[in-house]
C-alpha positions in Angstrom: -10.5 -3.2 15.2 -7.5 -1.5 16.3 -5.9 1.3 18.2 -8.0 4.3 16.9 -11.5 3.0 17.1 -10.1 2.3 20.9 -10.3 6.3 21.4 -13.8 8.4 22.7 -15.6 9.8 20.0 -14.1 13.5 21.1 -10.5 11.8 20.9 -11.7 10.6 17.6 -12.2 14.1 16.5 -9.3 15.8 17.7 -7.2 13.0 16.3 -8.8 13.0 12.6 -8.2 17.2 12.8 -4.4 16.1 13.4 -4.6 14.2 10.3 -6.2 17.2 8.5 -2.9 19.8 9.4 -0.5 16.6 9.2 -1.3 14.9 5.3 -0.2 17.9 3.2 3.4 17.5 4.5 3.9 14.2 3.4 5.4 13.5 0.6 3.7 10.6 -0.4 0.4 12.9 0.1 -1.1 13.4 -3.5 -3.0 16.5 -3.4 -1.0 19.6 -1.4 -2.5 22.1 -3.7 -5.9 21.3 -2.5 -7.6 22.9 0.9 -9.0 19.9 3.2 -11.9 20.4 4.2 -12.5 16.9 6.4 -10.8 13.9 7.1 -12.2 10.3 8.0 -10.6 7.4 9.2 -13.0 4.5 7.3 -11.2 1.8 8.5 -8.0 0.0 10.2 -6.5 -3.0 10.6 -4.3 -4.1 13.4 -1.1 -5.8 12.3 -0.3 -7.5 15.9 -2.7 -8.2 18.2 -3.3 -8.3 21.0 -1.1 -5.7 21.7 -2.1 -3.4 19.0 1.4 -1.3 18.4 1.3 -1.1 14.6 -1.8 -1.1 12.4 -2.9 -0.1 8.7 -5.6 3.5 8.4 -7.3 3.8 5.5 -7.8 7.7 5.7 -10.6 9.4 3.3 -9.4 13.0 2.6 -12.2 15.3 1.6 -11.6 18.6 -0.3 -13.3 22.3 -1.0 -14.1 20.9 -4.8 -16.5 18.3 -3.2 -13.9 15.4 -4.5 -12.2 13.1 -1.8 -9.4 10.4 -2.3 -8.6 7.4 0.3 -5.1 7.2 1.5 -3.2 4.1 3.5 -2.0 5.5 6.9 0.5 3.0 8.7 -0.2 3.9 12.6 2.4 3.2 15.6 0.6 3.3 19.2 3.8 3.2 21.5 4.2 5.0 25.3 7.4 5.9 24.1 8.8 9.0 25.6 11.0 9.6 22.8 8.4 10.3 20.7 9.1 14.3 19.5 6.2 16.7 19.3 7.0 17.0 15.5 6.5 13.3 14.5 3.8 12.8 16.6 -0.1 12.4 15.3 -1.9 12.4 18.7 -1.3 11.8 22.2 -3.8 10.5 24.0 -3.8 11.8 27.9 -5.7 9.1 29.2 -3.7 6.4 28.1 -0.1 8.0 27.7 -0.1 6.6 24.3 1.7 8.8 21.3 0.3 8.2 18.1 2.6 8.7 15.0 3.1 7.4 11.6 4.7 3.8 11.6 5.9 4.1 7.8 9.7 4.6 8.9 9.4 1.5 10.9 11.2 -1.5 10.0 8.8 -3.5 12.0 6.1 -2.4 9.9 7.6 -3.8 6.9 8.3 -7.5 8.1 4.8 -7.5 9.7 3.4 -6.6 5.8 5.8 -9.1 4.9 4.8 -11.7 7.5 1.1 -11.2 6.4 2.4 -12.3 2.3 4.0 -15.2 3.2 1.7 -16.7 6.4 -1.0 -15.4 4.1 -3.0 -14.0 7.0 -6.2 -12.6 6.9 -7.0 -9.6 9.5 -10.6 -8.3 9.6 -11.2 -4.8 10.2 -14.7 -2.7 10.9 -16.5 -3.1 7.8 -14.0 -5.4 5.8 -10.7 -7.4 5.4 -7.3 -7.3 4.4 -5.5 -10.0 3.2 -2.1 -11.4 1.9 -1.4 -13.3 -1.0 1.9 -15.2 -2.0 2.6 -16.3 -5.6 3.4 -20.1 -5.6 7.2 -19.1 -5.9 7.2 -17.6 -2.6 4.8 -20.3 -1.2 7.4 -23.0 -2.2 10.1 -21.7 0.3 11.0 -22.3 3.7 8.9 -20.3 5.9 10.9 -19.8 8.9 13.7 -18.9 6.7 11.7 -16.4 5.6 10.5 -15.3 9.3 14.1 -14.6 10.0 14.8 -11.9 7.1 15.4 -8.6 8.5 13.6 -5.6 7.7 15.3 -1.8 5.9 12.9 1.4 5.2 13.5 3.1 2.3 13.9 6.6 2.7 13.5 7.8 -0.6 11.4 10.9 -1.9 8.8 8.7 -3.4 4.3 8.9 -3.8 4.5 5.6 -2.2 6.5 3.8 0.6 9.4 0.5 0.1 10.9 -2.0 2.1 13.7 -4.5 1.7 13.5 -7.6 3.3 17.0 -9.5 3.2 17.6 -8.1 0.1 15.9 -10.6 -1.3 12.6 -8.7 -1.7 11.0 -5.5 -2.5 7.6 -4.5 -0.6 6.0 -1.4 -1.5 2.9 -0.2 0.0 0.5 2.0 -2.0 -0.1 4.9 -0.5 -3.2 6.9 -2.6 -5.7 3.3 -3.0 -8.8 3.2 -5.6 -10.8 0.2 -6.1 -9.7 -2.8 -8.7 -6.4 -4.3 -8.6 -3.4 -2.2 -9.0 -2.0 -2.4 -12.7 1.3 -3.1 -11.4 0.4 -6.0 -9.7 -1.4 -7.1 -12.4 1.0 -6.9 -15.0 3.8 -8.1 -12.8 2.7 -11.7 -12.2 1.6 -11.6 -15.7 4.8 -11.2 -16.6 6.0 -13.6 -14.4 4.0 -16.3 -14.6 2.7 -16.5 -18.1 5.3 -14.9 -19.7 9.4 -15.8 -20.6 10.3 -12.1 -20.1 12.6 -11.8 -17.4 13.7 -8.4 -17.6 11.5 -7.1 -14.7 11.1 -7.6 -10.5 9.8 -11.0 -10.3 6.2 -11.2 -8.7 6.2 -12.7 -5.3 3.1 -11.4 -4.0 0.7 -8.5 -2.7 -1.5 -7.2 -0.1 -5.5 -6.5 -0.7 -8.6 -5.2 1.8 -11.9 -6.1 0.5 -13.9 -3.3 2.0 -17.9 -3.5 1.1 -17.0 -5.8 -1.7 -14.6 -3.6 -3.3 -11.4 -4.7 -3.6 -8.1 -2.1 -2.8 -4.4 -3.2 -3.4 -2.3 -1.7 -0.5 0.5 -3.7 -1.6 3.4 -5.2 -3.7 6.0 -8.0 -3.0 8.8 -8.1 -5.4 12.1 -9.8 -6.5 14.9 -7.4 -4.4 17.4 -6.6 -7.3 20.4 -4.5 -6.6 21.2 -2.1 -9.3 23.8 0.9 -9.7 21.8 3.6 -10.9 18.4 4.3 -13.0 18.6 5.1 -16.9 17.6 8.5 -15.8 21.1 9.2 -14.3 23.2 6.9 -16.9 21.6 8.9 -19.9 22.5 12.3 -18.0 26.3 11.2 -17.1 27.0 9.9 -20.8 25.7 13.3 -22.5 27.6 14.8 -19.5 30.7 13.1 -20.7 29.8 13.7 -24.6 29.7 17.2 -23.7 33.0 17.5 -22.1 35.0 15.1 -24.7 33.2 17.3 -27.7 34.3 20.7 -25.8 37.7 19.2 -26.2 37.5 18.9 -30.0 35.5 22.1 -30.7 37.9 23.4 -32.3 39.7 20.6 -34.4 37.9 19.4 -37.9 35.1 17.2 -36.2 32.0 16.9 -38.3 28.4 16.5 -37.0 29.1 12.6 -37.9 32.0 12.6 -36.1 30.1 13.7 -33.2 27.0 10.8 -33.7 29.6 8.5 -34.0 30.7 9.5 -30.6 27.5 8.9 -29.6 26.9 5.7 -31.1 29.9 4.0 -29.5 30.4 5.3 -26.1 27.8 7.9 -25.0 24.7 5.8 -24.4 24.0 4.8 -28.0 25.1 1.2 -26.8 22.3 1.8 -24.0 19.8 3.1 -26.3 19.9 -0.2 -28.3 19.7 -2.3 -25.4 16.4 -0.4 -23.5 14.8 -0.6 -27.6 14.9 -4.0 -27.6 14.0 -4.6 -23.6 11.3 -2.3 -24.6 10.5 -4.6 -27.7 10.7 -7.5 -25.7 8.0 -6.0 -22.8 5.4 -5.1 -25.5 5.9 -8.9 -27.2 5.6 -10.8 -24.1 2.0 -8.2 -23.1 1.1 -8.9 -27.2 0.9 -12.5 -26.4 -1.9 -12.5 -23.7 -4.0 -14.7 -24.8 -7.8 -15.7 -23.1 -7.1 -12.7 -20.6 -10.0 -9.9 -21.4 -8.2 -7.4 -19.1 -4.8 -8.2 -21.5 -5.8 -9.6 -24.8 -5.1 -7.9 -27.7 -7.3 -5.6 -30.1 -6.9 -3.6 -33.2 -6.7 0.3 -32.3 -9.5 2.4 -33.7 -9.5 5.9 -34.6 -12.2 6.7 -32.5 -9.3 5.2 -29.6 -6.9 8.4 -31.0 -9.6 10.8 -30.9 -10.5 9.8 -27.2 -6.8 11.1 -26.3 -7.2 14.1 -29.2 -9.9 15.9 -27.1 -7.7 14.9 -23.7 -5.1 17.0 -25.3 -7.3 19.7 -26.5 -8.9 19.5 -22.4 -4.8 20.1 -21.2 -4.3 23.1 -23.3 -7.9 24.5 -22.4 -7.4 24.1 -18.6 -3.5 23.6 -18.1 -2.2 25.6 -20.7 -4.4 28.7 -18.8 -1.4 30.1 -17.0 0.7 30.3 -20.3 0.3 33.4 -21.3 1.9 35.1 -18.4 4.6 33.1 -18.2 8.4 34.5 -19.2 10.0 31.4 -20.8 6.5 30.6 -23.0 6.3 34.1 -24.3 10.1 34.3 -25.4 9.4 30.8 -26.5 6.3 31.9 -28.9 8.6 35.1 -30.0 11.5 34.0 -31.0 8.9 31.3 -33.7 6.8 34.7 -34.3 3.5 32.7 -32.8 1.1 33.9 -30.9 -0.6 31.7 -28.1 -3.7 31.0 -30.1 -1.8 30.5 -33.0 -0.1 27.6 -31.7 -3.2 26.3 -29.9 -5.0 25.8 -33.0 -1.7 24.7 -34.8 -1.5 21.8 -32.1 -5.2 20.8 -32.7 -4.7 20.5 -36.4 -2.5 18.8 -36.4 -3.4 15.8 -34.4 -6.8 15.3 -36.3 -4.4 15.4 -39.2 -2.5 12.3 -37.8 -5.7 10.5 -37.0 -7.6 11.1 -40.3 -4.9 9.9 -42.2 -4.0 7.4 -40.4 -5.2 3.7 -41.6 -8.0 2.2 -39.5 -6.9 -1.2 -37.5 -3.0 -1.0 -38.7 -2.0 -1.9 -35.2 -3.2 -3.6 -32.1 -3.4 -1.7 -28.8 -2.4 -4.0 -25.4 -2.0 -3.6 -21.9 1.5 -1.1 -21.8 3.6 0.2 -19.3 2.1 3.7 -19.7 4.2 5.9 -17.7 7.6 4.9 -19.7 10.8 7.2 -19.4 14.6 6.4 -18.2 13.7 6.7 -14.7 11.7 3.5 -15.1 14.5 1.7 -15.7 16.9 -0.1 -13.4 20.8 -0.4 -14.6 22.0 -3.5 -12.7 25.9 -3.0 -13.7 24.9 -5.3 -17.4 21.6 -4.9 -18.2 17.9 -2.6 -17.6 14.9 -3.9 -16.1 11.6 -2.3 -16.2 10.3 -1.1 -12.7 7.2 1.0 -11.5 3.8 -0.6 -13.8 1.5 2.0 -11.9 0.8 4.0 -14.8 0.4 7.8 -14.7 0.0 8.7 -11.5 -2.5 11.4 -11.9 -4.6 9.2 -14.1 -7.9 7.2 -12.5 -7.0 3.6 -12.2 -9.6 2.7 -15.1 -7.7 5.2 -17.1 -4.5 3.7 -16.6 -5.2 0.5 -17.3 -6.2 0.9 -21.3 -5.0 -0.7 -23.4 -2.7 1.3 -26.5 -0.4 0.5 -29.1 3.4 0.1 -27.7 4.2 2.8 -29.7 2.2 4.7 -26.8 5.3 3.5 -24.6 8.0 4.4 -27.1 7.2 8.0 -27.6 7.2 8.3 -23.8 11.1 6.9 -23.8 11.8 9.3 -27.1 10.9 12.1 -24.6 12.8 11.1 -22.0 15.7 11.1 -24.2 14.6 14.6 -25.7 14.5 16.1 -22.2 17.9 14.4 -21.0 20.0 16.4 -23.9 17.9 19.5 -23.7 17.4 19.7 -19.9 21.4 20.4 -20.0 21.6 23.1 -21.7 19.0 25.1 -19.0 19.9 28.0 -17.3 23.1 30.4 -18.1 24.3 28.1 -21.4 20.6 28.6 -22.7 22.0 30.3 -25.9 25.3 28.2 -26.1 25.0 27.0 -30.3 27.3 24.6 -29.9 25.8 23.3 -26.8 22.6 23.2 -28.7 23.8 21.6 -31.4 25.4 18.9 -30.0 22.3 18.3 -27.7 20.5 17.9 -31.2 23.1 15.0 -32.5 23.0 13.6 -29.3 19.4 13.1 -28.7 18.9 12.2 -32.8 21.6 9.7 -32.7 20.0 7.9 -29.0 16.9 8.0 -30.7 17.8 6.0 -33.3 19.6 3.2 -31.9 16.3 2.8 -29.9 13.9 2.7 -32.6 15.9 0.6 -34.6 16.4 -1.7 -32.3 12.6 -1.8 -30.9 11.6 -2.0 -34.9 14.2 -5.2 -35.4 12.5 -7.0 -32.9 9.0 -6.2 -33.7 9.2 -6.5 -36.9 6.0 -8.4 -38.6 4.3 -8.5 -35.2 1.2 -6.9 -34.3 2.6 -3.9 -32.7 3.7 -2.4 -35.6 1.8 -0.6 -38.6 3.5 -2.7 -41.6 3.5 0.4 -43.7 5.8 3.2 -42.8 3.6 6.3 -43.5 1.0 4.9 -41.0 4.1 3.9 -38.0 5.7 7.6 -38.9 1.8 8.9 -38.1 0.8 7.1 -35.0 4.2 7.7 -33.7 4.4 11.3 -34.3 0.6 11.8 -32.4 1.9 9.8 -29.6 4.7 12.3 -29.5 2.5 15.5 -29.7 0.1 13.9 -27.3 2.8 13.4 -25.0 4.6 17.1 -25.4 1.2 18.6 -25.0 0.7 17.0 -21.5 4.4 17.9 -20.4 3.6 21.4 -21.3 1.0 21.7 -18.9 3.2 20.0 -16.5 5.8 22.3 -16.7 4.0 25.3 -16.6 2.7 23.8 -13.5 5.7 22.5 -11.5 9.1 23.9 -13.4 7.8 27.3 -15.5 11.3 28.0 -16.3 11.5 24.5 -18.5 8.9 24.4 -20.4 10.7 25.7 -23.8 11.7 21.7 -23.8 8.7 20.4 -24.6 7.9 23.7 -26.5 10.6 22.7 -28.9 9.5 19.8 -29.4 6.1 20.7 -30.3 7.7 23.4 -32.8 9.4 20.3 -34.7 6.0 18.0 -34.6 3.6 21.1 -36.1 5.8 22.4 -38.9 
């Protein structure tokens, strides 16, 4: 037991109310939409006794809907006097002690780190937590590794990072559900059982076992340095594109002129690399063989329709603020639709795809399933593929089903898709030129990447051998996909949601 179990049951209260006004600041915190209605502190475990300074909360959030979620709290006790009334949790008169959050700590980090590599085991109130080294990291020098110093990572992220000697990457989940983490999971798959290389190698990971249920609170990776993510090196080369094709807008340049632009120094180069890393991630998950959690299995239609009434769930509960927004109803007018129109359009089309679709043409397997640009490191000469998690908003069952890769390539086709058209936002909304060369761009990425991917894959199990059924499965994934960021956008960034609209004009004609 640790420092807050230490309080009176009154201090106990006061300190969980804290929590209550404190959690919807965070970043990391999931749900700020939602009014708290309790808080808990279930369990904790003290990172350094006996003196009890830093330890690990595992904080159960309960809301006016009657749902709750479990959160990881890092805790500092400290008598501190520098502590400011802004980053402080609780101060206990008795004692003197400040409570605050430890997660800026760089002692936090080496003591999650010391627990991976000693492999301790701390016990808690009802349960334990535990580290767990992969036999890479067990086969170095321990007091080498004692000595590696500590950095936080300040970055606006749902979870929290640490670099240890920049030799290693330790993130700490922040929102926990029971099971093992998919990114763990996939990671030392990757790294033990598999010959791809293109990702953070797998060092190790935290778990608490609390009632029998297992929670990952944590990931130890390979550190690797990189320059930017693909997010940013897809938006400076159409950046770039834009500029060098301004210059020749008014010299005899044709619309191939333009893709051939693309294709030799505006990220079609990059396009064909991440198609066949991509290619490459889905052959090394094909090949899990004797793992039920990984092994392959022919899709069924009745798989597609489970994601066909998803999408028809979005538009029926996020799609409900449509009508009144600006940008969807100049959207619908300009295509002379009308909001039920398109509904129904949407629908139709995806049981379209599905019924004529071929059943068991491909074979679903364990995918990254939150794939875009911003999941890709650029280390100065190649990507690797970070951030397994999944979709964040998705249950941790639901993210770990298994789909065909093509599941992952639509994903990267819309990143690529809201790269060129995110640009042309705002004032230069109804620039033509603008428009049109967002269109070449965006065509001409896309194909590098799919013909890479489709080179690579070729004659495996992750593609349909006929085209008619890749062009079908492909094009749901893509609908499936633009009908989720619709209800996104209309959520978070109203005044983008003619990207995906667009999108879905082009997929339901």
């Amino acid at each position: 037991m640790g420092s807050f179990f230490w309080l009176t049951p009154p201090e106990r209260e006061a300190f969980t109310e804290a929590l209550r006004v404190y959690l919807p600041r965070c970043r990391w915190f999931a749900s700020k939409s939602k009014s708290i209605t309790k808080v808990d502190v279930e369990e904790e475990f003290c990172l350094d006794h006996p003196s009890a300074a830093f330890s690990i909360l595992l904080v159960r959030v309960y809301y006016d809907d009657g749902l709750h979620e479990l959160y990881s709290l890092p805790l500092e006790k400290t008598s501190s006097t520098e502590v400011g009334n802004e980053e402080r949790l609780y101060f206990d008169e008795h004692s003197s002690f400040s409570y605050r959050e430890a997660t800026a700590r760089a002692e936090l980090g080496q003591l999650l780190f010391e627990l991976i590599v000693k492999g301790r085991e701390v016990q808690g109130g009802k349960g334990k937590m535990q580290g767990y080294g992969s036999p890479f990291l067990l086969s170095l020098d321990r007091n080498a590794l004692s000595r590696l110093q500590g950095q936080f990572l300040a970055a606006d992220q749902s979870n929290s990072a640490y670099i240890l000697g920049q030799a290693f990457f330790l993130k700490l989940y922040r929102k926990l559900e029971p099971g093992e983490n998919p990114e763990t999971e996939i990671l030392s798959f990757l790294t033990e059982r598999s010959s791809f290389i293109h990702v953070p190698a797998y060092r190790g990971k935290i778990e608490a076992r609390i009632e029998g249920l297992p929670y990952t609170l944590g990931l130890l990776s390979s550190y690797v340095p990189s320059q930017e993510n693909g997010w940013k090196k897809a938006q400076e080369a159409f950046s770039r594109f834009i500029r060098e094709a301004r210059l020749q807008q008014n010299d005899e340049t044709s619309a191939s002129g333009f893709s051939a632009m693309v294709g030799g120094a505006y990220f079609g180069p990059d396009a064909s690399l991440i198609g066949e890393r991509t290619a490459g991630l889905h052959l090394a998950l094909s090949r899990a063989q004797g793992i039920p959690s990984f092994e392959p299995q022919p899709l069924e239609k009745e798989d597609l329709y489970f994601l066909y009434e998803e999408s028809i769930d979005i538009m029926k509960e996020k799609w409900t603020n449509a009508p009144s927004n600006p940008w969807f109803n100049a959207w619908l007018s300009q295509q002379n639709l009308s909001f039920g129109s398109l509904t129904e359009r949407v629908r139709k089309r995806l049981e379209e795809k599905i019924s004529a679709l071929e059943e068991g043409c491909v074979h679903k397997i364990r995918i990254h399933g939150d794939y875009h640009l911003g999941q890709l490191l650029w280390t100065g000469s190649d990507y690797l593929v970070i951030d397994f998690e999944g979709e964040p908003n998705r249950a941790m069952a639901r993210r770990k089903i298994k789909w065909p890769g093509l599941r992952d390539v639509a994903g990267m086709l819309r990143s690529f898709h809201y790269v060129a058209y995110s640009f042309a936002e705002g004032k230069e909304r109804e620039d033509f030129f603008l428009k049109r060369l967002a269109e070449l761009w965006y065509s001409e990425v896309s194909k590098n990447f799919l013909d890479a991917y489709r080179r690579i894959t070729r004659g495996s199990i992750l593609l349909p051998t006929e085209e008619k059924n890749f062009r079908l499965l492909l094009d749901f994934f893509l609908l499936e996909k633009a009908v989720y960021e619709v209800g996104y956008e209309l959520g978070s960034r109203p005044s983008w949601v003619g990207i995906p609209l667009s999108a879905l004009l082009e997929l339901i004609r």
